[in-house]
N, C-alpha and C positions, 0 to 999 in steps of 0.2 A: 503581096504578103497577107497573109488571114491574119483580121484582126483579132483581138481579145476580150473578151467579157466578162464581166462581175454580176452572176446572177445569184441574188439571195444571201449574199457573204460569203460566196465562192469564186474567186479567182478560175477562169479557166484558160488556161496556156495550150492552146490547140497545138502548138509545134512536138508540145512533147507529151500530149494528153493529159496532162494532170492537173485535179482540183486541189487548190490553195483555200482553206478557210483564213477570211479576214483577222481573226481575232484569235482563234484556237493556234492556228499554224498548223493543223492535219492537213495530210496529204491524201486524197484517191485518186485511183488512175481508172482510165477509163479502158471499151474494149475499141478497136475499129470502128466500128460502126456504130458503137455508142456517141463516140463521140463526133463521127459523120451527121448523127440523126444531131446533136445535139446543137451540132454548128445551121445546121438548114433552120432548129427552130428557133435560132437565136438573134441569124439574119434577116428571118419573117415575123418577128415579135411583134405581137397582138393582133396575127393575120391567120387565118383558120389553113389548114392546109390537109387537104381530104390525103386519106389510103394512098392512094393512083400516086398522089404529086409526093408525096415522105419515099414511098418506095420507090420510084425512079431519080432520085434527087441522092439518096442514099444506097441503094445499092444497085443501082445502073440498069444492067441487062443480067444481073447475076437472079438465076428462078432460089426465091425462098419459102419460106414455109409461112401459113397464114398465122403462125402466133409470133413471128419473127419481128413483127413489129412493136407488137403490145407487149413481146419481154424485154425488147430494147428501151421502150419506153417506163416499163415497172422499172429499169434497171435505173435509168436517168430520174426518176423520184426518187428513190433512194437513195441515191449519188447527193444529190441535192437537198433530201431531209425534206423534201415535200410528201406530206398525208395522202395516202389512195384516194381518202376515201372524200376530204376538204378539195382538193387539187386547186391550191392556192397558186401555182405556178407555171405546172402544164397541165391542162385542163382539156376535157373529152369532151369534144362536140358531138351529142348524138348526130349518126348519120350524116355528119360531115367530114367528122377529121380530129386535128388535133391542134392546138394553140398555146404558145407560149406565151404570158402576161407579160406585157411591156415595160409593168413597173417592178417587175423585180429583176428587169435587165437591163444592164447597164455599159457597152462599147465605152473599150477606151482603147488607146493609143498604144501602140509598142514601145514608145519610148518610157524607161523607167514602170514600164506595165509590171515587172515581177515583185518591184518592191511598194509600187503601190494595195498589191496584194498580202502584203504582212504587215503585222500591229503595228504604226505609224510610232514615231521613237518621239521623242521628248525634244522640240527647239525650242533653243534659250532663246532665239532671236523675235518667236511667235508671236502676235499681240496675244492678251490675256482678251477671254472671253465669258461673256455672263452665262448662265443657264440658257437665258430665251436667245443667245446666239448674237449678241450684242457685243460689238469690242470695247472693253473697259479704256475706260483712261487713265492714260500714266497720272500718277498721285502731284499735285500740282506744287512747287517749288516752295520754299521757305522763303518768307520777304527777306529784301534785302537788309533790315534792319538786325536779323537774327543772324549771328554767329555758328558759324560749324566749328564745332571740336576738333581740332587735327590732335594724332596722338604725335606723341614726341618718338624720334626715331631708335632705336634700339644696340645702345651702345655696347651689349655686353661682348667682350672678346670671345672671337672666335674657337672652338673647344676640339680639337682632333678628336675622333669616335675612338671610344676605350678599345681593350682589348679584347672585352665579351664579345663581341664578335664572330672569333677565333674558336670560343667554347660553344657552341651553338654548330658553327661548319659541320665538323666529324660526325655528330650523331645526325643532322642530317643528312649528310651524303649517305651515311649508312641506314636511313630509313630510305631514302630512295633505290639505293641499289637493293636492297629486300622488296622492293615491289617491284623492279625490272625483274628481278628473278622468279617472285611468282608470277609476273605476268607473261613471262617467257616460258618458262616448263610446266608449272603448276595448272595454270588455267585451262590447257590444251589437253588436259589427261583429265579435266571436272567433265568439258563441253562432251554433248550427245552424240556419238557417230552414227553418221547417216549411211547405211549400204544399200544397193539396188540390186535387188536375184530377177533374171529371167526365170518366168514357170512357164510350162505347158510348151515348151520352145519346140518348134519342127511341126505341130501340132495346124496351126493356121497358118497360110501362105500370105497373107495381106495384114495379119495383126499380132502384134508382139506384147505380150503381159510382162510388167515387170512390179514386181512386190517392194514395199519400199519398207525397210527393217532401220528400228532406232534402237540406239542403246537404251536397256531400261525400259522399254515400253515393248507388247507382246502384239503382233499382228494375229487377230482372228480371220482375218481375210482368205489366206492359202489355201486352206482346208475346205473351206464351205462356195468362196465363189465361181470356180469352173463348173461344180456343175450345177448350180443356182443358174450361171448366165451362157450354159452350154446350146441352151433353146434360142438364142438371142444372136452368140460369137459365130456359129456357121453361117446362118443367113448373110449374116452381116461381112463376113467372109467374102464371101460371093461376089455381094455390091458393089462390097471394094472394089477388087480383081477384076471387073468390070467396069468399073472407074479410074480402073488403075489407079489408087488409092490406096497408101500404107498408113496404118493407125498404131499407133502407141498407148498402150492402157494402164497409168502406174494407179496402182492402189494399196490403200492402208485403212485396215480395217478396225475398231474396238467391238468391244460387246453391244454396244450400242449405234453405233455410227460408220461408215463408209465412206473415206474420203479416196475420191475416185476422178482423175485426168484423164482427159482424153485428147490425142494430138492426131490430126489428122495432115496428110503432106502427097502433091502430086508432084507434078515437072513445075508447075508453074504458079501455087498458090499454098497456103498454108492455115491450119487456123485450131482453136485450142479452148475447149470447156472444159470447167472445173465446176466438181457437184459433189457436197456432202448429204450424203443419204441416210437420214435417221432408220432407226428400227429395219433397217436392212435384211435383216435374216426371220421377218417372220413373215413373209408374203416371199416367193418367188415368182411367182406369174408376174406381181405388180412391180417388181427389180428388174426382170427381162422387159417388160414391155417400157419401162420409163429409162431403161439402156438402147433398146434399139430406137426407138424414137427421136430421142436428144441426141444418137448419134446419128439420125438421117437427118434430123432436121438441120445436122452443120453438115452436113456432106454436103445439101443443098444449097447452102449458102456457098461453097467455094465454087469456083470458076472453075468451067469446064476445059479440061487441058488433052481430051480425047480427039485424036486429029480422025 
């Protein structure tokens, strides 16, 4: 069973990829192979470990791309709230490698591992303790020459609860069934519907565009990115069909930005970038080549399923 780690004030549960901050209670999840790389430097804590041994350790015999590393790793600072530029955590060895600091890692146990990972609760039963970590001591007894106070016990007859009661029921039953009723019809007719159009459908053999339309918000996307990324889709066409390779391209665009999926799928592997792209529409040349790029560079990463 892989164990679990607390590095930095984050909990990581490798079973199910997700960081736990100690104190906040935020949740991130990681990608595959972020958190492959994350577990090899977590099990070599404060041991340098060059290019060669991160990428064989983590992604096998699969060929990937030379920045394939260093954006798995910008990905795992981030994740972790560690500084590029300080790398108080995982730190860059020139010419050698990379290193995880040992003091900000910490193995624990899987038993009770998830809840030692959220804000520790309140026990009555706890010693009290000082500032500098010292257990206080219990406040020490009254001599026995001192007298406790007992109160006298409380004779008053017992009183049946009035009838107010009863006036109070009706008007709340009837404020709760008014919020079952908006939250049954009313709230479902506020919330934003989300539709999905195929474009350009019949057009590429290997890759299916699909536009992704909210209520209330306008996609600029339909109009301008076929032939923005027209220089880009047919190559890339090709490569696929070649790889026998189907790709999924959902996008949603504003005036300003381009949030743009990409899902890529053979017989036997699968795998999924997600990129919002500012100022999108005022370079085409630099949208095509930062599209066919970021899509070879996963294509590379998946496992060849070409017999």
């Amino acid at each position: 069973m892989t164990a679990d780690y607390i590095i930095h004030h984050w909990y990581v549960d490798f079973s199910s990829g997700t960081l736990l901050h100690q104190l906040s209670g935020e949740e991130r999840r990681l990608g595959e192979y972020q958190l492959k790389l994350l577990l090899v430097l977590a099990e070599n804590a404060g041991k340098t470990l060059s290019r060669d041994e991160l990428t064989a350790l983590v992604w096998e015999r699969r060929v990937i791309g030379l920045n394939s590393l260093p954006n798995a790793i910008h990905a795992l600072r981030a994740a972790l709230e560690d500084d590029g530029k300080q790398q108080r955590i995982i730190k860059t060895v020139p010419r050698k490698g990379y290193i995880l600091e040992a003091e900000y890692c910490q193995r624990v146990s899987s038993t009770n591992a998830y809840e030692l990972a959220k804000i520790p609760a309140l026990d009555g039963d706890a010693p009290l303790t000082s500032e500098d970590g010292v257990e206080a001591s219990e406040p020490e007894s009254a001599p026995p020459s001192e007298s406790l106070a007992v109160s006298a016990p409380d004779t008053t007859p017992f009183q049946p609860p009035t009838r107010r009661f009863w006036y109070w029921l009706v008007p709340a039953q009837s404020v709760l069934l008014l919020g079952f009723i908006i939250w049954l019809f009313v709230l479902p007719m506020l919330a934003p519907v989300t539709k999905v159009t195929e474009r350009d459908a019949g057009v590429y053999s290997n890759i299916r565009l699909l536009e992704l339309n909210r209520q209330h918000e306008q996609n600029f996307a339909c109009e301008d990115l076929h032939n923005q990324l027209r220089t880009a889709f047919y190559p890339l066409n090709q490569l696929l069909k070649n790889q026998q390779v189907k790709m999924d391209a959902i996008f949603f665009g504003s005036c300003t930005s381009l949030n743009y999926t990409l899902t890529l799928k053979n017989s036997c592997d699968h795998t999924q970038l997600a990129m919002n792209i500012l100022n999108w529409r005022t370079n085409a040349a630099l949208l095509t080549a930062l599209i066919y790029r970021e899509t070879e560079r996963k294509l590379n990463e998946m496992e060849n399923c070409v017999n």
